[in-house]
C-alpha positions as CSV (number, residue, x, y, z in Angstrom):
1,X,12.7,10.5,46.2
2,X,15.5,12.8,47.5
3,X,18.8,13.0,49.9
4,X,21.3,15.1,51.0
5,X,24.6,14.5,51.9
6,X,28.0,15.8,52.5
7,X,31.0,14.3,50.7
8,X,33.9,13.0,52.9
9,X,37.7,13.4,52.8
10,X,37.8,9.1,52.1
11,X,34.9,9.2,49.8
12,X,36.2,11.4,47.4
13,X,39.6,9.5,47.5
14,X,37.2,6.5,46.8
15,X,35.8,7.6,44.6
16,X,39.0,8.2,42.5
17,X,39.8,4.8,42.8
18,X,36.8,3.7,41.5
19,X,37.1,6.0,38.5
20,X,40.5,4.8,38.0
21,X,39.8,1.1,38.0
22,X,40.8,-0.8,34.8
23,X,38.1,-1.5,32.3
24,X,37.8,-4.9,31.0
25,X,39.4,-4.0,27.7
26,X,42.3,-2.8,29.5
27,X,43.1,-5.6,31.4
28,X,42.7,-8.2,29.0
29,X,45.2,-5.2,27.1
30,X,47.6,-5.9,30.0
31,X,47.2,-9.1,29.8
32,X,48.6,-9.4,26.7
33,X,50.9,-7.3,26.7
34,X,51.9,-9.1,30.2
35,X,52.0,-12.4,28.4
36,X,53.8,-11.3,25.3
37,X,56.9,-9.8,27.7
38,X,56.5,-13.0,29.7
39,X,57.0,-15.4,26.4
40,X,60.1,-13.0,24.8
41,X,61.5,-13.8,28.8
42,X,61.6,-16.8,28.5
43,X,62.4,-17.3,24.6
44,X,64.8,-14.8,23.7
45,X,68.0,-15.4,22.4
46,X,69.4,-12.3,23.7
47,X,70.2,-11.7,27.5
48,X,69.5,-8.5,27.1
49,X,66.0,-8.8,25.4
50,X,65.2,-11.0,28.4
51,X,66.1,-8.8,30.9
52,X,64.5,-5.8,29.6
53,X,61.4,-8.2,29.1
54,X,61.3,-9.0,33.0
55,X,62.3,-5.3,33.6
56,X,59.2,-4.0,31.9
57,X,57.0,-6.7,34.0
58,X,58.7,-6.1,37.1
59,X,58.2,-2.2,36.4
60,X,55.2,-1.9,34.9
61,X,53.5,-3.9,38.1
62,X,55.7,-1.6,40.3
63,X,54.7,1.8,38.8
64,X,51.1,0.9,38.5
65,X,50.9,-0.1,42.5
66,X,53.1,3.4,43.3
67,X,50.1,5.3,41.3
68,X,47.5,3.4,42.7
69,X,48.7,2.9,46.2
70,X,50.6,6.5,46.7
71,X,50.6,9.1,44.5
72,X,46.9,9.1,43.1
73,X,45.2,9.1,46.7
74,X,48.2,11.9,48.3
75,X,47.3,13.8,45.0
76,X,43.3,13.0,45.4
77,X,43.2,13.9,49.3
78,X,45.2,17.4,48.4
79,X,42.5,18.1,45.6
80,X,39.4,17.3,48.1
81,X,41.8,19.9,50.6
82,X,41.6,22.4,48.1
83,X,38.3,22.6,46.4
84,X,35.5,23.5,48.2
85,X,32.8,23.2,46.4
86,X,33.1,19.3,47.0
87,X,32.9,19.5,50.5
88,X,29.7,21.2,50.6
89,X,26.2,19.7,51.2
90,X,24.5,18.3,48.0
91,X,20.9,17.8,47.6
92,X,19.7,14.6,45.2
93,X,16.8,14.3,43.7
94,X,15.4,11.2,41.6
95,X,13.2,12.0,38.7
96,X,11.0,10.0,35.9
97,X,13.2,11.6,33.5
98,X,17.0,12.4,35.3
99,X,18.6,13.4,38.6
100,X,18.7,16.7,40.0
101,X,22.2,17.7,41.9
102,X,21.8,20.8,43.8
103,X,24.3,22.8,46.2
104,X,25.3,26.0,47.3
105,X,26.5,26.5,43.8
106,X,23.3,26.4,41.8
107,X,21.7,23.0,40.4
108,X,22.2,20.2,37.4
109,X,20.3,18.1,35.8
110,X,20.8,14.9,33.9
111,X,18.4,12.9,32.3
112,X,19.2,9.7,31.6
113,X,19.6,9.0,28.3
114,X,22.7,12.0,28.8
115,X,24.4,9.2,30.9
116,X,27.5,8.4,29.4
117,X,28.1,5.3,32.1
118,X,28.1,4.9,35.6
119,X,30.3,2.3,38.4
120,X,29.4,1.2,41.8
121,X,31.1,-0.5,44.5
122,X,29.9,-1.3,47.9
123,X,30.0,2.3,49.1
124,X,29.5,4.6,46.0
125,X,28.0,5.0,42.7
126,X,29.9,7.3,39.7
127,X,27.5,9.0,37.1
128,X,28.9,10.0,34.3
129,X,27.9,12.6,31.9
130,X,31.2,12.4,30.0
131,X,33.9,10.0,29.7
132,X,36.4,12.0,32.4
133,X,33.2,13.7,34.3
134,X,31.1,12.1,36.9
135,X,28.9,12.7,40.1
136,X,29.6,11.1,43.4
137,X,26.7,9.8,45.4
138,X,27.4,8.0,48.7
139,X,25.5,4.7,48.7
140,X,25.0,5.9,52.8
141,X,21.9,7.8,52.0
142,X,20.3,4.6,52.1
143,X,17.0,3.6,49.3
144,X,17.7,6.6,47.4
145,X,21.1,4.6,46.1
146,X,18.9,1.6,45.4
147,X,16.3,3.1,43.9
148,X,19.2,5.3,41.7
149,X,21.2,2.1,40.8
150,X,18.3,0.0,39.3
151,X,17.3,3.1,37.2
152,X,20.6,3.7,36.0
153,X,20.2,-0.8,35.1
154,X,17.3,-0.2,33.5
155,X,17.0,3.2,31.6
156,X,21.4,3.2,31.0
157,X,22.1,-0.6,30.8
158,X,24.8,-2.5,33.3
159,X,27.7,-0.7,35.4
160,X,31.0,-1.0,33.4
């Protein structure tokens, strides 16, 4: 089974996100450390202990929503702006034994025990063949996605 498809501008930011979304270990890390600042708020002796406390909460959930929300998709967009290679066609390809990317660029193939992890959302799935390195594949290009998803269940284990 095989697909081609073209990367768009929204995709790729997207895609970021998706990358970027907390693990389960991290939020229960955050939660924590949420909690802990929350209870030294509330407890401390010192004024200034509890206002730094609620100063850490109160800019920690700030900073985190200015990445999220602002910088990380102006910075994503400019990326997509500047490298071209992403915005050329790619060709899929689903194997017994991998997936085939091809482009204008040459080829790559991954078999699937070299799959690191992988994340989906309603629109795209991430493959990743190292912790920071992934392939994007639209989930528009219809059964191919499908049919990529519950081989990635089976051969890789669940999305994280």
């Amino acid at each position: 089974m095989e697909a081609s498809f073209t990367l768009t501008e929204e995709e790729y930011i997207r895609a970021n996100k998706l990358f970027t979304r907390l693990s389960r270990k991290s939020l229960v890390i955050y939660g924590v450390v949420g909690v802990s600042l929350a209870i030294i708020a509330f407890l401390a002796d010192s004024l200034v202990l509890r206002l730094g406390a609620i100063g850490a909460i109160f800019g920690g959930i700030i900073g985190d929503q200015f990445v999220r929300k602002i910088y990380a998709p102006r910075q994503t967009r400019k990326q997509f702006r500047i490298y071209k290679a992403i915005q050329e066609p790619v060709h899929v390809s689903k194997q017994s034994d991998g997936l085939v990317f091809e482009n204008s660029m040459g080829n790559s193939k991954i078999n699937w025990d070299r799959i690191v992890k992988w994340r989906e959302d309603q629109d795209l799935l991430l493959i990743y063949q190292a912790p920071q390195v992934y392939h994007i594949i639209p989930k528009r290009i219809g059964e191919l996605a499908s049919d990529i998803s519950k081989a990635l269940t089976e051969k890789t284990g669940a999305a994280s």
